[in-house]
C-alpha positions in Angstrom: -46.7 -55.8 -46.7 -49.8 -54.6 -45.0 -52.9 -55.6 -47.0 -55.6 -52.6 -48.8 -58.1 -54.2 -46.2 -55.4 -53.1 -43.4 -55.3 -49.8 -44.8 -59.2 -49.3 -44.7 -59.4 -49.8 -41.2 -56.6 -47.2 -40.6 -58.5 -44.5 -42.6 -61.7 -45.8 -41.2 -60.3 -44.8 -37.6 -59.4 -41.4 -38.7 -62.7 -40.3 -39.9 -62.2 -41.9 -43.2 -59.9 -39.6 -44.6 -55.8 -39.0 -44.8 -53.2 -37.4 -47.1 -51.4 -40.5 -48.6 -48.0 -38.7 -46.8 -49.5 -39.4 -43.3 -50.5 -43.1 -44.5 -47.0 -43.6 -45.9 -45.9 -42.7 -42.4 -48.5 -45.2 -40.9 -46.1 -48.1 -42.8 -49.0 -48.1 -46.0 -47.0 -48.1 -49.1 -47.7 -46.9 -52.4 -49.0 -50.5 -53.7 -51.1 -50.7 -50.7 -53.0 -47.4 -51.0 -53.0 -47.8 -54.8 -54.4 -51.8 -54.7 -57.4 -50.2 -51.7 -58.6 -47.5 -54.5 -58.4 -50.4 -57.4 -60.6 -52.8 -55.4 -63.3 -49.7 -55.2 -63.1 -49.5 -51.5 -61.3 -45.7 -51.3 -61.7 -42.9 -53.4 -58.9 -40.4 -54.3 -59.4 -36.6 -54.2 -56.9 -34.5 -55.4 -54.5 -36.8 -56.0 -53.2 -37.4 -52.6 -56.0 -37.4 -51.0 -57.9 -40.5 -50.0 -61.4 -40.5 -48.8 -63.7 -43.5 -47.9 -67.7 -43.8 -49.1 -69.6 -41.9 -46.2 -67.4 -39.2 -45.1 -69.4 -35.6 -45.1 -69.8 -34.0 -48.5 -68.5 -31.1 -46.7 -65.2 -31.9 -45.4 -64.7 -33.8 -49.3 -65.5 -30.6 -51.0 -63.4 -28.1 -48.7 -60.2 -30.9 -49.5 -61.2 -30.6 -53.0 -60.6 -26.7 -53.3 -57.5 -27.2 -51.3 -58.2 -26.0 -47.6 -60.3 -27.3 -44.6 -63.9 -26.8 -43.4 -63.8 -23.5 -41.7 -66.3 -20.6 -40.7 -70.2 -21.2 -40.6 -69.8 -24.4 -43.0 -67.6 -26.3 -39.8 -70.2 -24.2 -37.6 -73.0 -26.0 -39.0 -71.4 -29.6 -39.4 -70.5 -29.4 -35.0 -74.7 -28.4 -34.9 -74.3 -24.6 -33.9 -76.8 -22.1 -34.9 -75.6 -21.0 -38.0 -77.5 -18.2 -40.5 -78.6 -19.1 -43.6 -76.1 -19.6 -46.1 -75.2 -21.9 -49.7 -71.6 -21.4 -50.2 -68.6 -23.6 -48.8 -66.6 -21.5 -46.5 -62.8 -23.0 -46.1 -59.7 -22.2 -44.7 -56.6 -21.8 -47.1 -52.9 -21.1 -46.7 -51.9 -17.5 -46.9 -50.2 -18.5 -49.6 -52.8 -20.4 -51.4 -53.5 -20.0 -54.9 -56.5 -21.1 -57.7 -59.1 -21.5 -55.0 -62.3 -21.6 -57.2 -64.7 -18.8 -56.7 -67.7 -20.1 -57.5 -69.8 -21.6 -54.5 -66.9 -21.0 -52.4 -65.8 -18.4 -49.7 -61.8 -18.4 -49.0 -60.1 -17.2 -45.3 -56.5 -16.9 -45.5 -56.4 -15.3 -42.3 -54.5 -17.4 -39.4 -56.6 -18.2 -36.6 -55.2 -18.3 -32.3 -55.0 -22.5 -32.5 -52.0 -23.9 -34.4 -53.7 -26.4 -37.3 -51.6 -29.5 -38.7 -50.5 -29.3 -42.0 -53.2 -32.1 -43.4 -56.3 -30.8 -41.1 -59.7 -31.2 -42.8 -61.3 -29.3 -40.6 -60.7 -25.9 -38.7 -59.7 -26.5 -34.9 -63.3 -24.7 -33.4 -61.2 -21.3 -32.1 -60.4 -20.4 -35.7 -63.7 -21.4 -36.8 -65.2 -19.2 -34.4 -62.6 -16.5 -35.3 -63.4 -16.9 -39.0 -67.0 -16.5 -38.2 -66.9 -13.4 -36.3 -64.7 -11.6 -39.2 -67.1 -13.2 -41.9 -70.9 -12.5 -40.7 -72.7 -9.6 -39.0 -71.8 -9.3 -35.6 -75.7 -10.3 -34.3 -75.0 -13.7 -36.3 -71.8 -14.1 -35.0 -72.6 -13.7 -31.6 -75.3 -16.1 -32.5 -72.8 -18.9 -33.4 -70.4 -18.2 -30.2 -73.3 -18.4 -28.3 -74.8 -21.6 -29.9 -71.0 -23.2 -29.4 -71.0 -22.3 -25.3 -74.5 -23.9 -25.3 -73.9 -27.0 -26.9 -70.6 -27.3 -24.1 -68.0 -26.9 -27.3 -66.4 -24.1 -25.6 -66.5 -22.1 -21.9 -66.9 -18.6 -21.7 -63.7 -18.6 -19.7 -61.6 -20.0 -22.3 -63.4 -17.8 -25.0 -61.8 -14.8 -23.3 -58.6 -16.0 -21.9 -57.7 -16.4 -26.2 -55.4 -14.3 -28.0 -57.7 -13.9 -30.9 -55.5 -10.9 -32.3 -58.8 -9.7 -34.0 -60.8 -7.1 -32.7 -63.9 -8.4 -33.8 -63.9 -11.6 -32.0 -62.6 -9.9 -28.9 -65.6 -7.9 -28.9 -68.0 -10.8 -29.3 -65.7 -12.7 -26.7 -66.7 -10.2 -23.9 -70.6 -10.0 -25.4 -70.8 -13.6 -25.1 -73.4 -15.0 -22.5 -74.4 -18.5 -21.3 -77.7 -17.4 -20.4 -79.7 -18.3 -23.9 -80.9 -21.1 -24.8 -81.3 -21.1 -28.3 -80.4 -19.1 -31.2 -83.1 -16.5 -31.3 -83.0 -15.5 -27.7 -79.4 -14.4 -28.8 -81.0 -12.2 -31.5 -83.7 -11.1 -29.1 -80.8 -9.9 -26.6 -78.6 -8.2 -29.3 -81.5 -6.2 -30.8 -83.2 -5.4 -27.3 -80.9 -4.3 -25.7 -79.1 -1.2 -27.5 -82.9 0.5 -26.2 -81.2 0.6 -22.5 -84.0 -1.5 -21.1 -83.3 -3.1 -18.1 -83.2 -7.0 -19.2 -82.7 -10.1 -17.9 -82.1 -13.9 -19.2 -83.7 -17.1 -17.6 -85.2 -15.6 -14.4 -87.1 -18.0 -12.5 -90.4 -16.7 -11.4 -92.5 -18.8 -8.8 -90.7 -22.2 -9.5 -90.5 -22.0 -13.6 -88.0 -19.8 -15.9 -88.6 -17.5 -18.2 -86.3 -16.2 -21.6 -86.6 -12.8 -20.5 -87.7 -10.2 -17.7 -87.6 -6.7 -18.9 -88.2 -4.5 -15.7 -90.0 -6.1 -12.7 -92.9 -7.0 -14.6 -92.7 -7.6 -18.2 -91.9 -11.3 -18.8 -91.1 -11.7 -22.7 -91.1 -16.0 -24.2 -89.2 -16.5 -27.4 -90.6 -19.9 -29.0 -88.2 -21.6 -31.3 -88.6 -22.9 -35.0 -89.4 -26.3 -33.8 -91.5 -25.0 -30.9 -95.2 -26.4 -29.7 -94.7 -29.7 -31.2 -97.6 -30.8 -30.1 -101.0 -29.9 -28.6 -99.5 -30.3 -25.1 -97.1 -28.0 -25.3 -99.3 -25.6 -26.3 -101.5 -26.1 -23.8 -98.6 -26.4 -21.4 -97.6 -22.7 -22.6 -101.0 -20.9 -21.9 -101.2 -22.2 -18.5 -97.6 -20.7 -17.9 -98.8 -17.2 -19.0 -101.9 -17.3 -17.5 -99.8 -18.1 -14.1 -97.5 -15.6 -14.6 -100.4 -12.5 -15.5 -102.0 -14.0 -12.3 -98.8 -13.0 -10.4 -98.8 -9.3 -12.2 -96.9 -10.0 -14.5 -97.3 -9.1 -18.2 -96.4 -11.8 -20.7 -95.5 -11.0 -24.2 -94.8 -13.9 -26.3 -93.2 -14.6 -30.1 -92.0 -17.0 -32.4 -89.4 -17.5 -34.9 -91.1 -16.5 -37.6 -92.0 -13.4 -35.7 -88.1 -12.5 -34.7 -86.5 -13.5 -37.5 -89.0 -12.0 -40.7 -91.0 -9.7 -38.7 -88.4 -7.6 -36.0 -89.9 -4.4 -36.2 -93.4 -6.2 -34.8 -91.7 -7.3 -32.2 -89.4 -4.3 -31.3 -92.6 -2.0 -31.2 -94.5 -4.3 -29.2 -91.8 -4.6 -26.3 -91.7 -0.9 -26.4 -95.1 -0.2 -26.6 -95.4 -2.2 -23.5 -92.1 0.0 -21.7 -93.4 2.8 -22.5 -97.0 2.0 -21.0 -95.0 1.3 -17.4 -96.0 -2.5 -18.4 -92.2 -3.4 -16.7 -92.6 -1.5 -13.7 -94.1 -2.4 -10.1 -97.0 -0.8 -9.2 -96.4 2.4 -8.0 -92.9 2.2 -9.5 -91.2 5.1 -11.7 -88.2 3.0 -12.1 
């Protein structure tokens, strides 16, 4: 009979979690599962669930309601962009029943990827499908684009997918490769609707930029973890003073800036239009 120290190693190479069905199929018996939990080594949740010391509080808690880690909660455990949230979003079976309220947000809704009947964890084309059908579109778009940065996902396969959901098809085709971080998506979504010519990671005289609105009008989107030290800093002045030198305009903002103070920034990059600050000399374009 296989040992309890036979079994750990089993769960250990499957993330450190199983359903006690999929162990039994393994060739663990009862007594073996049973003797691993006695000797402290595995923890049981639910019942049939067995879970070893270490695995994400996450994927623990989402088994413990009964469903997997969907939505912006599995968004943020891959290391997307993800908007600010609290409660534990999970994926449940249509027909699932007593999933707790509290702290908790439910999708019964199927997703495109077929999911095995003991998944922890939402396949990342139902995550993404939960998430476009769960947050504002902006955020969404936010996440899809944070999961085609990080190489999780091509744009090509995000719209070769039956998602069945209008929502997600929508962000599907909206999707771009072009930005490199989480604000530059907001940037782009709240810019554009204006009908301003713009464009993402333009490379002016040897060196890219986030934006180019126009011709002219160069616009830098510094992240929440930007100008960590002097150098950078120092690195980022002598860009824009390169690129005014040149002719062009450079408007730059931070996260704090785009994310608690929008209307700033939106008057500021239209101020600038609407002063020809995007134009070439002698341009009416």
């Amino acid at each position: 009979m296989p040992r309890p120290a036979d079994f750990v190693r089993w769960l250990s190479a499957r993330g450190g979690i199983a359903h006690s069905s999929e162990a039994r199929t393994a060739g663990f018996p009862t007594q073996t599962m049973v003797a691993a939990v006695d000797d402290g080594h595995v923890s049981r949740v639910r019942r049939s669930w067995l879970v070893l010391p270490g695995v994400d509080r996450r994927i623990v808690r989402a088994v413990a309601v009964g469903g997997r880690l969907s939505c912006i909660s599995s968004a943020a455990r891959r290391g997307f962009w993800v908007p600010a949230h609290e409660d534990l979003h999970v994926a449940v079976k249509p027909t699932a029943s007593r999933v707790p309220r509290e702290g908790v947000v439910a999708h019964w809704s199927l997703g495109p990827e077929p999911v095995s009947a003991h998944a922890v964890e939402d396949p990342l084309l139902n995550v993404l499908l939960h998430v476009s059908e769960c947050v504002p579109r902006e955020s969404a778009l936010t996440v899809w684009e944070s999961a085609v940065r990080k190489g999780a996902v091509s744009l090509d396969a995000l719209r070769r997918v039956d998602w069945g959901s209008s929502r997600a098809r929508v962000i599907a085709d909206a999707c771009s490769a072009l930005s490199d971080s989480g604000l530059e998506t907001i940037f782009r979504s709240r810019i554009s609707p204006f009908g301003v010519v713009i464009r993402q990671q333009v490379w002016i005289d040897g060196h890219p930029v986030d934006f180019l609105i126009g011709d002219r009008l160069v616009v830098q989107i510094d992240g929440f973890e930007h100008h960590s030290s002097a150098a950078d800093r120092r690195r980022d002045i002598a860009a824009d003073a390169r690129l005014v030198l040149l002719g062009y305009t450079v408007l730059r903002f931070d996260y704090q800036q785009v994310m608690f103070d929008w209307h700033v920034v939106e008057r500021t990059v239209l101020a600038a239009v609407a002063q020809g600050l995007h134009r070439r000399m002698g341009s009416r374009a």
